[in-house]
TIRO-2110 file (N, C-alpha, C; in Angstrom, 1 decimal):
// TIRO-2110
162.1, -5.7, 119.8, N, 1, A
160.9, -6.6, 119.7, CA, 1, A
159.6, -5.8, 119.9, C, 1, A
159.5, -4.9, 121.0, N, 2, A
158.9, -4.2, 121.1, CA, 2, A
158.5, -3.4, 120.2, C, 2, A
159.1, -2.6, 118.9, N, 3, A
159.1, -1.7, 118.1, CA, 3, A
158.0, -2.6, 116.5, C, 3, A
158.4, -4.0, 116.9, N, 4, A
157.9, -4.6, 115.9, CA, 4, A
156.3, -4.9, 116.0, C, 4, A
156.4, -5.4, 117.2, N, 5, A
154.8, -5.2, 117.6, CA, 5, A
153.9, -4.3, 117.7, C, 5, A
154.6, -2.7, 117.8, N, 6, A
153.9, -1.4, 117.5, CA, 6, A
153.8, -1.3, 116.3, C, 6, A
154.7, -1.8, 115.4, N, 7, A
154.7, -2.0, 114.0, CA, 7, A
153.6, -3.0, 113.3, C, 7, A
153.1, -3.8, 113.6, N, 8, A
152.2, -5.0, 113.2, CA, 8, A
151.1, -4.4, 114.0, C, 8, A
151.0, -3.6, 115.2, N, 9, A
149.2, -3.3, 115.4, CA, 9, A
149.1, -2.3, 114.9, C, 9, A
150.1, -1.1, 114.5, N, 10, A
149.5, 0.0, 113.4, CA, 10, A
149.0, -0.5, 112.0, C, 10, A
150.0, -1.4, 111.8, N, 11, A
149.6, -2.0, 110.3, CA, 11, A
147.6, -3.2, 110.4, C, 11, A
147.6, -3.3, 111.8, N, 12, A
146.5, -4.5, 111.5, CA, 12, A
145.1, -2.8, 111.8, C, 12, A
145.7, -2.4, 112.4, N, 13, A
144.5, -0.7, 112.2, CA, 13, A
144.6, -0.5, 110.7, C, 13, A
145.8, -0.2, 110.2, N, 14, A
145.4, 0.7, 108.8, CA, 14, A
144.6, -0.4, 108.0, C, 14, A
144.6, -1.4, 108.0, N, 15, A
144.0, -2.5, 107.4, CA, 15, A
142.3, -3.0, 107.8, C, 15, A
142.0, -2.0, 108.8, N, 16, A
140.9, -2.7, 109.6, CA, 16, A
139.6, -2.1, 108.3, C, 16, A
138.9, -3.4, 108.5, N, 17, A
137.7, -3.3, 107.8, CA, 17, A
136.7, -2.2, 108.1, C, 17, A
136.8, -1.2, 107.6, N, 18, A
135.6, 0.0, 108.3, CA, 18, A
134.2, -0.2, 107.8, C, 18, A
134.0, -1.2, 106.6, N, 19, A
131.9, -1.5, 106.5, CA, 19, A
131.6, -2.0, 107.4, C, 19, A
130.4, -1.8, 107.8, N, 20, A
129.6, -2.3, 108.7, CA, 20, A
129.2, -3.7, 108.7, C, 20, A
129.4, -4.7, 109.6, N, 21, A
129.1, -6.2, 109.4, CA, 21, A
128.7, -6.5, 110.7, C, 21, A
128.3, -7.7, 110.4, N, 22, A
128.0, -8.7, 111.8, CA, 22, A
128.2, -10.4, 111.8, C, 22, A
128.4, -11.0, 112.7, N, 23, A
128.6, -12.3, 112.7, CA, 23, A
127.6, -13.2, 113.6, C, 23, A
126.9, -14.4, 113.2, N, 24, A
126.0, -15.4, 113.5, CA, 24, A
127.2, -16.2, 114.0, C, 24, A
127.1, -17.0, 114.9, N, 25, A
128.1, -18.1, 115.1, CA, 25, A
127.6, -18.9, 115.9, C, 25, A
128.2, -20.0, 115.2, N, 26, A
127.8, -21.5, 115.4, CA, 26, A
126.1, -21.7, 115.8, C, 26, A
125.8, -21.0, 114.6, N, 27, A
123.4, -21.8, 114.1, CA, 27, A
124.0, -22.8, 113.8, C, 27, A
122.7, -23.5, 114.1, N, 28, A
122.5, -25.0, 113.8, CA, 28, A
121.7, -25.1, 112.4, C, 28, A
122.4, -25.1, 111.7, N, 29, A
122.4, -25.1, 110.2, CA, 29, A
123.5, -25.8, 109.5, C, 29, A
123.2, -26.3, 108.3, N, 30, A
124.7, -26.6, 107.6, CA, 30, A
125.2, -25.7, 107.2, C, 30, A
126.1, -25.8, 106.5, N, 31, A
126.6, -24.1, 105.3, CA, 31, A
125.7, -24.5, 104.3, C, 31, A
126.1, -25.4, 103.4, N, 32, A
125.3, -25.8, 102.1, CA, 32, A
124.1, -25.3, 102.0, C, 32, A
123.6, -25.2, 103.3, N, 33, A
121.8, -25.0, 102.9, CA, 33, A
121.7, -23.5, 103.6, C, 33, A
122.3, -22.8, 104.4, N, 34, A
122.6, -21.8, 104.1, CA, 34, A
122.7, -21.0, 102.7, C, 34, A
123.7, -21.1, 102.0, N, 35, A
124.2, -20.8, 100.8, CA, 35, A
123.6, -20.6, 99.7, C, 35, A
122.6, -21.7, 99.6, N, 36, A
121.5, -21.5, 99.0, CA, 36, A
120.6, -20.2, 98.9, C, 36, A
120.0, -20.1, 100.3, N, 37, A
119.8, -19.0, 100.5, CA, 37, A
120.3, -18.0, 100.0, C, 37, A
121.9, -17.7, 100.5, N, 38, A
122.6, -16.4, 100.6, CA, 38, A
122.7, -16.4, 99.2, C, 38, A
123.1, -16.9, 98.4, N, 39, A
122.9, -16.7, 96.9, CA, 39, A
121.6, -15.8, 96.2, C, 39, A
120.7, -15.4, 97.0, N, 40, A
119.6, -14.9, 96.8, CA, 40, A
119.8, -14.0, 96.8, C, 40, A
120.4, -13.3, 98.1, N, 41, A
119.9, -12.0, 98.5, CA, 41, A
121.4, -11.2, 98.0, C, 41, A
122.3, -11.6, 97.9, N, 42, A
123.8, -10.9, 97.2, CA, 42, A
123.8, -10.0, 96.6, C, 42, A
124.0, -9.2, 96.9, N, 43, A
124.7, -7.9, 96.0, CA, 43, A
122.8, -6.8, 96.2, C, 43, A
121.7, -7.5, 96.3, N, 44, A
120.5, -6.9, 96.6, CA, 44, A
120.9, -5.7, 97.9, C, 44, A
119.6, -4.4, 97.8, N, 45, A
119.7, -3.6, 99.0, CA, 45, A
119.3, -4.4, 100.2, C, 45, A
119.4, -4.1, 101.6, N, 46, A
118.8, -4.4, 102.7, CA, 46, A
117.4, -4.4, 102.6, C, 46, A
117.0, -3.4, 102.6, N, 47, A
115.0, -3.7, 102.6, CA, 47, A
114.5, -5.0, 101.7, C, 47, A
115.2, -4.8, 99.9, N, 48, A
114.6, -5.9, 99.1, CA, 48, A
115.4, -7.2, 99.9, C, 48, A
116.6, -7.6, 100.4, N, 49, A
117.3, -8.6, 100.9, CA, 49, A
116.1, -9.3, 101.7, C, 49, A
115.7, -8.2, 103.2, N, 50, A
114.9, -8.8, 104.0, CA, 50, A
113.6, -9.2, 103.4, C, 50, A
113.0, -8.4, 102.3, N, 51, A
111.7, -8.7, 101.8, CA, 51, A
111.6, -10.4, 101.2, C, 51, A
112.5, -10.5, 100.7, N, 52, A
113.1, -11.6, 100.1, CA, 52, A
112.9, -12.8, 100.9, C, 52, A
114.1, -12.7, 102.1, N, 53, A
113.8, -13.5, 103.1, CA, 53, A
112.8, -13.5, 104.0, C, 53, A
111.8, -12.7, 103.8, N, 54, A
110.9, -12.9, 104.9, CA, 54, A
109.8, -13.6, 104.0, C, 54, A
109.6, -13.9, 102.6, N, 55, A
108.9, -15.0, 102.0, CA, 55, A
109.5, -15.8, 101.6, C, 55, A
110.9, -16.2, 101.6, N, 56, A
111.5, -17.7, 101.7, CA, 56, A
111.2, -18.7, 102.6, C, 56, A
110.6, -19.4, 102.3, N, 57, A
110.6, -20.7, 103.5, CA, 57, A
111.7, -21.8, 103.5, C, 57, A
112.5, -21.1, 104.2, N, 58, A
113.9, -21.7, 103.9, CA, 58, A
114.5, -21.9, 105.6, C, 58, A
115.1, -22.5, 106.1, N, 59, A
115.3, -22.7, 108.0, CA, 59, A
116.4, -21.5, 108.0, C, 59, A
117.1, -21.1, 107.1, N, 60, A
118.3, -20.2, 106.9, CA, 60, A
117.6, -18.9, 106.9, C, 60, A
116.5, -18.5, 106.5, N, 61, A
116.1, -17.4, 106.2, CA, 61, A
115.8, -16.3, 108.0, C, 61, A
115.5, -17.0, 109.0, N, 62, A
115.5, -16.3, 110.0, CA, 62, A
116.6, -16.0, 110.6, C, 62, A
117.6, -17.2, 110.5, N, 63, A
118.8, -16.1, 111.3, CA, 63, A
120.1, -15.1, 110.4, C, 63, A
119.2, -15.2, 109.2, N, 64, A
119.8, -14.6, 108.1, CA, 64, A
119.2, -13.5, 108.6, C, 64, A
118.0, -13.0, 108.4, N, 65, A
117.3, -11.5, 109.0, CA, 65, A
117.8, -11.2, 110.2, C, 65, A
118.3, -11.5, 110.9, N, 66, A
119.1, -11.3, 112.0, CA, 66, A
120.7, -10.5, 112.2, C, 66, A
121.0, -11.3, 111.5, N, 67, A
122.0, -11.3, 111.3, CA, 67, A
122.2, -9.8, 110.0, C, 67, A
121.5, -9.8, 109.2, N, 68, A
121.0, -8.4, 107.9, CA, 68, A
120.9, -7.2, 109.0, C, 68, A
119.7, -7.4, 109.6, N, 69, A
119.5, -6.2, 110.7, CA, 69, A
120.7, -6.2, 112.1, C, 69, A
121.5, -6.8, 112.4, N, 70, A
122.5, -6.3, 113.3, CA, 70, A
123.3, -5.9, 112.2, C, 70, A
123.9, -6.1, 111.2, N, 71, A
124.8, -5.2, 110.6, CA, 71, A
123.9, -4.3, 110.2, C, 71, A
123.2, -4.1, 109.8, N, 72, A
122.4, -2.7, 109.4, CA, 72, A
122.6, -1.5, 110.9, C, 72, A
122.0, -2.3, 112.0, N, 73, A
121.9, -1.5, 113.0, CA, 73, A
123.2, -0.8, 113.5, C, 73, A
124.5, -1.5, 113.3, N, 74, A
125.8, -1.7, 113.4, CA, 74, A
126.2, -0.1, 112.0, C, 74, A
125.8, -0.3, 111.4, N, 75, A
125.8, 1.1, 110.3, CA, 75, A
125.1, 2.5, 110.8, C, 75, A
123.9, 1.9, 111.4, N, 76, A
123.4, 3.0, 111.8, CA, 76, A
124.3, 3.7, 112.7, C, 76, A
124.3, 2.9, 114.0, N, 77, A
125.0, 3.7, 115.5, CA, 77, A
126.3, 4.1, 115.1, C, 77, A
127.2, 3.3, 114.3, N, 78, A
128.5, 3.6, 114.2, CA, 78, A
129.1, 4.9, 112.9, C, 78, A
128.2, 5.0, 111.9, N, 79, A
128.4, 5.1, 110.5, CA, 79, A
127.6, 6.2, 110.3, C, 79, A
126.4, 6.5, 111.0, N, 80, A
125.3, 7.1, 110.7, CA, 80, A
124.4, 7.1, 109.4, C, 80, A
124.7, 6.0, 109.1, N, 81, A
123.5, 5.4, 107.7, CA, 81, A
122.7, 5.0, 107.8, C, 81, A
121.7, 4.8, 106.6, N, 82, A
120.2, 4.6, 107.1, CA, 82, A
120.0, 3.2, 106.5, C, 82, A
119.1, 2.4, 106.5, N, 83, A
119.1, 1.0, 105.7, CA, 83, A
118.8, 1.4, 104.6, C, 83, A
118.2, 2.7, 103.9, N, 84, A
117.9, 2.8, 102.4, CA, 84, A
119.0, 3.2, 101.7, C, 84, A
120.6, 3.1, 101.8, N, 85, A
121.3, 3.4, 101.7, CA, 85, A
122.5, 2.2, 101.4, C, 85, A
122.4, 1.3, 102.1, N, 86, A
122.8, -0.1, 101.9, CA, 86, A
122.6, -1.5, 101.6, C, 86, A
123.5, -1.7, 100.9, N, 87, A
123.2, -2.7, 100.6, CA, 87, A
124.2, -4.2, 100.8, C, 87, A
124.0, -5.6, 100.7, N, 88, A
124.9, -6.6, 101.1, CA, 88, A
125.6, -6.4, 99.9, C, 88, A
127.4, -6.5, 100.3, N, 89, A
127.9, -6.2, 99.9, CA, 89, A
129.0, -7.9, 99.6, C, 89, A
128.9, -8.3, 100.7, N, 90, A
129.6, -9.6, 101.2, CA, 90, A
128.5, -10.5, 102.1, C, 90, A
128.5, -11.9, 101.6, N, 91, A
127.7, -12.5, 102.4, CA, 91, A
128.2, -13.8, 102.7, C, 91, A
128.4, -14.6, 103.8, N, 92, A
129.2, -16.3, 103.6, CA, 92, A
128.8, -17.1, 104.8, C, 92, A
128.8, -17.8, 104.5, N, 93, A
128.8, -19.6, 105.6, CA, 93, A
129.8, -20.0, 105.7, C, 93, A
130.7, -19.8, 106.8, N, 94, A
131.6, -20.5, 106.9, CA, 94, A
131.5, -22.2, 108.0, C, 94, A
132.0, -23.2, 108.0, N, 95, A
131.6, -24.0, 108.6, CA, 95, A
132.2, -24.2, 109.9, C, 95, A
131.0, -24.0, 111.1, N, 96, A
131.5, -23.9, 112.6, CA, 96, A
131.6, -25.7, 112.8, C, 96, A
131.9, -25.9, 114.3, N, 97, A
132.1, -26.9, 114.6, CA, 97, A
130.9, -28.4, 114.4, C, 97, A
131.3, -29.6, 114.4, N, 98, A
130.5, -30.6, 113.7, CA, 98, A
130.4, -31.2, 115.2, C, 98, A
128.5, -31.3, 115.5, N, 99, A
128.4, -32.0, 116.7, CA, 99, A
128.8, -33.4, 115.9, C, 99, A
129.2, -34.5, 116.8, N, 100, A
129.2, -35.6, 116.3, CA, 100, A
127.8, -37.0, 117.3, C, 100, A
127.0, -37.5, 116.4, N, 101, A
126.2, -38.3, 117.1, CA, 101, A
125.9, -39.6, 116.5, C, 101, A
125.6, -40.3, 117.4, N, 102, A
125.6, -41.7, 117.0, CA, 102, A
124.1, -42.4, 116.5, C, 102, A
124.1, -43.2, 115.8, N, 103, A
122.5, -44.0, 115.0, CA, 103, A
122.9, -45.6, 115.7, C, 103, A
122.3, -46.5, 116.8, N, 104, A
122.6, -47.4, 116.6, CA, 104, A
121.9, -48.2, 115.7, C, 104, A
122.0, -49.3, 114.7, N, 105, A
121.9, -50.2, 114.0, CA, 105, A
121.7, -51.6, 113.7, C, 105, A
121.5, -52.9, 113.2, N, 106, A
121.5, -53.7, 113.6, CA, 106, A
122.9, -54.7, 113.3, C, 106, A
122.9, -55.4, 114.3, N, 107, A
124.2, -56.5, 114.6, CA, 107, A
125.2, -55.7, 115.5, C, 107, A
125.2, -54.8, 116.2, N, 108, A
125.7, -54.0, 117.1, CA, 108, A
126.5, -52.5, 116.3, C, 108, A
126.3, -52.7, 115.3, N, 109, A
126.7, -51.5, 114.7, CA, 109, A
126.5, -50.2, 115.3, C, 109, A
126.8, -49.0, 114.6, N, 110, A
126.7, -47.5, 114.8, CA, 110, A
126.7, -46.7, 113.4, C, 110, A
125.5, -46.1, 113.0, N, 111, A
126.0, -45.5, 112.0, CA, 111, A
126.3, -44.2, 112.1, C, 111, A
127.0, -42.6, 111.6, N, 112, A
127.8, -42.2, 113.1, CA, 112, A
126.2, -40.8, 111.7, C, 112, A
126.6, -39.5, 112.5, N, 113, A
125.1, -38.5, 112.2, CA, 113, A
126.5, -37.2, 112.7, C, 113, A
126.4, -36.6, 111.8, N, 114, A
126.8, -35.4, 111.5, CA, 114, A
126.2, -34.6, 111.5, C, 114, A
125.9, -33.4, 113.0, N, 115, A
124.9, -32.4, 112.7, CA, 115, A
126.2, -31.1, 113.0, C, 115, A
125.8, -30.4, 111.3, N, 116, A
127.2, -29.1, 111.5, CA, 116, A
126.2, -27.6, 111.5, C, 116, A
127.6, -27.2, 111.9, N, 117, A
126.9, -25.6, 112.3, CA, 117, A
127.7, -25.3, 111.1, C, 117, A
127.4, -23.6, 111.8, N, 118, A
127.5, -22.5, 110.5, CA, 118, A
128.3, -21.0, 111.3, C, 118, A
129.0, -20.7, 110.5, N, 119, A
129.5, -19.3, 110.9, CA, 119, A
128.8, -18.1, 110.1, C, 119, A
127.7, -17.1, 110.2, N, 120, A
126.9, -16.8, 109.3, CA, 120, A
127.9, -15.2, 109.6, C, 120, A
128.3, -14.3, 108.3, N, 121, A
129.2, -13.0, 108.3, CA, 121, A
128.4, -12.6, 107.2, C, 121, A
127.6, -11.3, 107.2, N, 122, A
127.3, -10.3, 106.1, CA, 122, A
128.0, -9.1, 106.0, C, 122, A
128.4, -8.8, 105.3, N, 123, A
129.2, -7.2, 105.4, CA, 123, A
128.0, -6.1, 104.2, C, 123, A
127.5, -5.2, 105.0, N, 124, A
126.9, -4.0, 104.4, CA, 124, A
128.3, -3.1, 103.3, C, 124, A
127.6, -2.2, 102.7, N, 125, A
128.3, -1.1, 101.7, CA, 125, A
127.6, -0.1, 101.8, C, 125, A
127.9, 1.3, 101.6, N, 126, A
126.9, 2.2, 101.3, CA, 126, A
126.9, 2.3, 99.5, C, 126, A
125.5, 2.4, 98.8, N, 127, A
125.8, 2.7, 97.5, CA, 127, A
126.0, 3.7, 97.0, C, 127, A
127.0, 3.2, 95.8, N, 128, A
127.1, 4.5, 95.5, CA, 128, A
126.1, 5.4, 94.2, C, 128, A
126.1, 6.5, 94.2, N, 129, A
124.9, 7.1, 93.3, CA, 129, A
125.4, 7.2, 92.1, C, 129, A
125.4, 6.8, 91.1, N, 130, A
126.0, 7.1, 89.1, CA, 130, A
125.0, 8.5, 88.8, C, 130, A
END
């Protein structure tokens, strides 16, 4: 049993993601309106990405810059790359947990309010030069 489990953590190493990324978790955002956003800045370098977002007036756009510069910074310390060198490679909203809240109504009703989060994940690349 033993031998299998040394077996499955060498295999989840050779597999391990070596770009540089970072994760937002659980903003108070939806995904949907997230996404929006992230559709923007995809496949763009880091500088134009941030430039981008820093004149979107969009509620997604700040912890998206956040989230851009900890994986950038995350490239730097680990990777030794510079941000003029990367660019978003991978970008997603996945959907964190759904606070659940109540509206009351009339004749004793409830109408129920759905406020959802967001799992925000960018992954950097270094480009390559043609």
């Amino acid at each position: 049993m033993a031998k299998r489990m040394r077996e499955k953590a060498k295999q989840r190493e050779e597999n391990k993601e070596t770009r540089p990324s970072a994760t937002a978790k659980y903003i108070r955002i939806s995904p949907s309106k997230a996404r929006v956003v992230m559709d923007a800045i995809r496949g763009k370098s880091v500088i134009e990405a941030l430039a981008i977002l820093e004149n979107t007036p969009k509620a997604a756009s700040e912890p998206l810059i956040k989230v851009i510069n900890s994986a950038a910074a995350n490239a730097e310390n680990g990777q030794g790359l510079t941000k003029d060198e990367l660019f978003v490679a991978e970008i997603k909203a996945d959907a964190g947990p759904i606070y659940k809240r109540y509206q009351p109504v009339s004749k004793g009703r409830a109408h129920s309010i759905m406020k959802r989060t967001s799992h925000l994940t960018v992954v950097l690349d270094k480009k390559e030069e043609a």
